[in-house]
DOTOR-293992 format. One record per residue: chain; x, y, z of N, C-alpha, C in turn. Coordinates in Angstrom, 3 decimals, padded with zeros to 6 digits. Layout:
mol; n.x; n.y; n.z; ca.x; ca.y; ca.z; c.x; c.y; c.z
A; X; Y; Z; X; Y; Z; X; Y; Z
...
***
This chain:
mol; n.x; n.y; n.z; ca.x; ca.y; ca.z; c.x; c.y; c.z
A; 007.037; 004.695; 026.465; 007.478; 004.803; 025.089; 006.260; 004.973; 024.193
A; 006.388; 006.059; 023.187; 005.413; 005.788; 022.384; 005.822; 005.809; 020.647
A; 004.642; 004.816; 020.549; 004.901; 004.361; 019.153; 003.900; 005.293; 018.336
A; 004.519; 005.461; 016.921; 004.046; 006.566; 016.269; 003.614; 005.779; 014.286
A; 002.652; 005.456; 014.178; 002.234; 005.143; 013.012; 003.059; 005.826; 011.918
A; 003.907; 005.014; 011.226; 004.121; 005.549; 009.687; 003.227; 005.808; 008.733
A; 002.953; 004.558; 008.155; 002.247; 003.857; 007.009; 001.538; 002.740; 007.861
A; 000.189; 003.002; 007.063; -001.213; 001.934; 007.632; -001.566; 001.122; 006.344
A; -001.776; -000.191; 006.184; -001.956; -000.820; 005.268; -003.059; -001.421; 005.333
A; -004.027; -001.707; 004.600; -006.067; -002.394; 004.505; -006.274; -002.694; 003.423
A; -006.232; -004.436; 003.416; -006.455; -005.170; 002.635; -008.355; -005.577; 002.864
A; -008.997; -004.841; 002.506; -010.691; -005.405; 002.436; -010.993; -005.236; 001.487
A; -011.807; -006.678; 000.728; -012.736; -006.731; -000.645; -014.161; -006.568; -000.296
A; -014.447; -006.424; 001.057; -015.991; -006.450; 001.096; -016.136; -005.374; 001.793
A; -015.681; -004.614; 002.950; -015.538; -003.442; 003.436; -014.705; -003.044; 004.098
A; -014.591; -001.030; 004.061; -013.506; -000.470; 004.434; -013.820; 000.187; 005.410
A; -012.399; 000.350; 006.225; -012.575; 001.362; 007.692; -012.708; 002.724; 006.927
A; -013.330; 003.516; 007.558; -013.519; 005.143; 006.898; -011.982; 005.657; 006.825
A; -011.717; 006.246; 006.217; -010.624; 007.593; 006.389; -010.514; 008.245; 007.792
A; -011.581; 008.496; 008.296; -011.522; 009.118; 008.957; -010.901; 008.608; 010.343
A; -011.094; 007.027; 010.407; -010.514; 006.633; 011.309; -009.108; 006.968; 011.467
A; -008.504; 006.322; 010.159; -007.163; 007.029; 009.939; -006.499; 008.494; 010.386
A; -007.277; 009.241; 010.346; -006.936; 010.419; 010.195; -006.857; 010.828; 011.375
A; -007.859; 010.309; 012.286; -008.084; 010.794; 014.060; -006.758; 009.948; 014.429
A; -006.334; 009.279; 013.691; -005.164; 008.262; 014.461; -003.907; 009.133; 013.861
A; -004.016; 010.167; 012.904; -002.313; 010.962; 012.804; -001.736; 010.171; 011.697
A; -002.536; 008.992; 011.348; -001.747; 008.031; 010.131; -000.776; 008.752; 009.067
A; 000.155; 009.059; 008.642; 000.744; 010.150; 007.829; 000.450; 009.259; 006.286
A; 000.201; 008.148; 006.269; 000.073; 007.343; 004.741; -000.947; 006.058; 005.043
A; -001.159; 006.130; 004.033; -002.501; 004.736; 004.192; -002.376; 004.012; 002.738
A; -002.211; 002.538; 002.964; -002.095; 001.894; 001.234; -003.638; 001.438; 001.807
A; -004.400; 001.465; 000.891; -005.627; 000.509; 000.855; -005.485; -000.624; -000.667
A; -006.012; -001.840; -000.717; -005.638; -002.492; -001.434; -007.335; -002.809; -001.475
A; -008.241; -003.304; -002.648; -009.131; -003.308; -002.955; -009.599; -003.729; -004.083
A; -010.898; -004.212; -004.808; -010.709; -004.382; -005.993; -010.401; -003.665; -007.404
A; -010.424; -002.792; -007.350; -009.676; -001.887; -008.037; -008.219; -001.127; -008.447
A; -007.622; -002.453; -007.136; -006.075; -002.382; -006.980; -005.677; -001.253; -005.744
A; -004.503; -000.909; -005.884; -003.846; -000.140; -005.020; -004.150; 000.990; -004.625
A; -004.289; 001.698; -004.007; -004.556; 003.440; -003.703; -003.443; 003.535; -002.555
A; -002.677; 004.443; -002.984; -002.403; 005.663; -001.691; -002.612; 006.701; -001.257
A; -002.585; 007.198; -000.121; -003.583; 008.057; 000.557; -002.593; 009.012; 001.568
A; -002.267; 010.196; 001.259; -001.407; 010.859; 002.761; -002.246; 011.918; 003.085
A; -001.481; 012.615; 004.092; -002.626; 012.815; 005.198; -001.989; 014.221; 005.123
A; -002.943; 015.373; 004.672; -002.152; 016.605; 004.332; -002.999; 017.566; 004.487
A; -002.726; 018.266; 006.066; -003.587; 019.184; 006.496; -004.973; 018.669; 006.994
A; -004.657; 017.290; 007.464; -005.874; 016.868; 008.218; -006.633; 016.085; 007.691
A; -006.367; 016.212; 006.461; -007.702; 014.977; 005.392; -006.098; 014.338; 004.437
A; -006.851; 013.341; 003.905; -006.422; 012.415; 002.903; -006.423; 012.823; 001.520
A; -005.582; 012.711; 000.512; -005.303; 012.768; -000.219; -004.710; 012.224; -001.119
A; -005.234; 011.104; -002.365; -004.851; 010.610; -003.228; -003.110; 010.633; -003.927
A; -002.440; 010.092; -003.714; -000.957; 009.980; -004.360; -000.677; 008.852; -005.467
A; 000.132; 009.338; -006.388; 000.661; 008.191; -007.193; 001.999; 007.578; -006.314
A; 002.207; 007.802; -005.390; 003.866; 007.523; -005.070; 003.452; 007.387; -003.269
A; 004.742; 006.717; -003.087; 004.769; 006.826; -001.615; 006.222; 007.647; -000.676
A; 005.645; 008.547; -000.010; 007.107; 009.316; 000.653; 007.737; 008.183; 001.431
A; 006.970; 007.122; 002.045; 007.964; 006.237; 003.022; 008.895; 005.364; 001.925
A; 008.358; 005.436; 000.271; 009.644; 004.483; -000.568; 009.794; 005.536; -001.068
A; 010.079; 006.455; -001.931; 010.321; 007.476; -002.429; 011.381; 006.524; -003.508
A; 010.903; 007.180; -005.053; 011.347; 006.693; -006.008; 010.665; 005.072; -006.383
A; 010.076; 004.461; -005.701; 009.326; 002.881; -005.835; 008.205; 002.842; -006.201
A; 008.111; 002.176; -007.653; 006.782; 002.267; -007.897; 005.907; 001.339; -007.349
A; 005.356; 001.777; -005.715; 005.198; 001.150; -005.208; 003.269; 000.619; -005.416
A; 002.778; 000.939; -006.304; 001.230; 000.729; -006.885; 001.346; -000.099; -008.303
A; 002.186; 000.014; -009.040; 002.051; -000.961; -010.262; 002.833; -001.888; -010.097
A; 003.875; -002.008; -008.935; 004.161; -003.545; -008.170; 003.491; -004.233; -007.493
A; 003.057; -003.639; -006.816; 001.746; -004.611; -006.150; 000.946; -005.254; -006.589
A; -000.257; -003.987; -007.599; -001.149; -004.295; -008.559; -000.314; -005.624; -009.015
A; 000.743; -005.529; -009.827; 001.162; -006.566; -010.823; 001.693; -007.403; -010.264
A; 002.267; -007.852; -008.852; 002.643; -008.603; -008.046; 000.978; -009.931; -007.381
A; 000.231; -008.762; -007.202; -001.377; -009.713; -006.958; -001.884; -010.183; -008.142
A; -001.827; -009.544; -009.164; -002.533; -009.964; -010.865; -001.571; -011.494; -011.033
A; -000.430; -011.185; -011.060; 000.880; -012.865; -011.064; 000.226; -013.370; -010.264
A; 000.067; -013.630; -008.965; -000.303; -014.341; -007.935; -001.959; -014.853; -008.130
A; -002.634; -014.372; -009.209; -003.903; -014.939; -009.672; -003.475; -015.796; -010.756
A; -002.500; -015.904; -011.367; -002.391; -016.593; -012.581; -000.998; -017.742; -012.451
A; -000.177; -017.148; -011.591; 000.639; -018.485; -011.520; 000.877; -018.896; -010.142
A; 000.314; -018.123; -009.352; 000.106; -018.731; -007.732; 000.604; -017.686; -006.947
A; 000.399; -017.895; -005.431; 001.390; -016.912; -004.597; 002.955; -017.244; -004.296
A; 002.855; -018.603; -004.401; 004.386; -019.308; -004.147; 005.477; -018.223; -004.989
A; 004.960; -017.888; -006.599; 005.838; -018.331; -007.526; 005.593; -016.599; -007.644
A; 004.380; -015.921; -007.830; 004.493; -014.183; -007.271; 005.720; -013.703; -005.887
A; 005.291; -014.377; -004.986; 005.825; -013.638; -004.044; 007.150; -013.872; -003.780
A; 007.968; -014.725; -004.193; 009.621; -014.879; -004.912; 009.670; -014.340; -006.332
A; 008.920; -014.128; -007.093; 009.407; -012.990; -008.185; 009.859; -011.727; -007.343
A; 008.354; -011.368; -006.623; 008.712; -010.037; -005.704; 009.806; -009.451; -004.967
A; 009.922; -010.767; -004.058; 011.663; -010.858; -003.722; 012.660; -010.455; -004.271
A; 012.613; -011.389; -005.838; 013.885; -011.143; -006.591; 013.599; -009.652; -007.068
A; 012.190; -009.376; -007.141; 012.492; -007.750; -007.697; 013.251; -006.933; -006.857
A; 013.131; -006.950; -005.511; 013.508; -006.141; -004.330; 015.148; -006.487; -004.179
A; 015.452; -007.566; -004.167; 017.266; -007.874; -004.309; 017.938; -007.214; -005.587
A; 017.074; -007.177; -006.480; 017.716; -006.742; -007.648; 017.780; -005.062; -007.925
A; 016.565; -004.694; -007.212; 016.453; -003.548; -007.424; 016.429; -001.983; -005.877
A; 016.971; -002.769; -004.526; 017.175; -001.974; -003.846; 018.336; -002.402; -003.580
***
């Protein structure tokens, strides 16, 4: 059986795997999360390429939830972020 990468997700504040790793691996999407917040990344014609959106949620703003899901989680905790998040996702898929 083989398994086939969707979406690759990399959470590093101090360092990142290259792109390129990604790319030799067929990754079709990459979220990197960083200090500068969210990036997405698809894989189009062999290299990477910057997106505001993601094809695996299509229609989800899936970068100014996050961003604003980690910014909450600096100011009123992760407990109390990551059940807002929840309730966003029950309410809104």
């Amino acid at each position: 059986m083989c398994l086939e990468a969707v979406l690759a997700i990399e959470i590093d504040l101090t360092s990142r795997t290259q792109l390129d790793n990604y790319q030799t691996l067929g990754v079709p999407e990459l979220w990197r999360y960083g200090k500068k917040g969210l990036t997405i990344n698809i894989l189009e014609k062999g290299k990477y390429v910057e997106s505001n959106f993601s094809p695996t949620f299509p229609g989800m703003p899936i970068i100014e939830l996050v961003n604003q899901y980690v910014q909450q989680s600096q100011v009123s905790g992760r407990t109390q972020a990551i059940q807002a998040f929840r309730n966003w996702l029950r309410d809104n898929i």
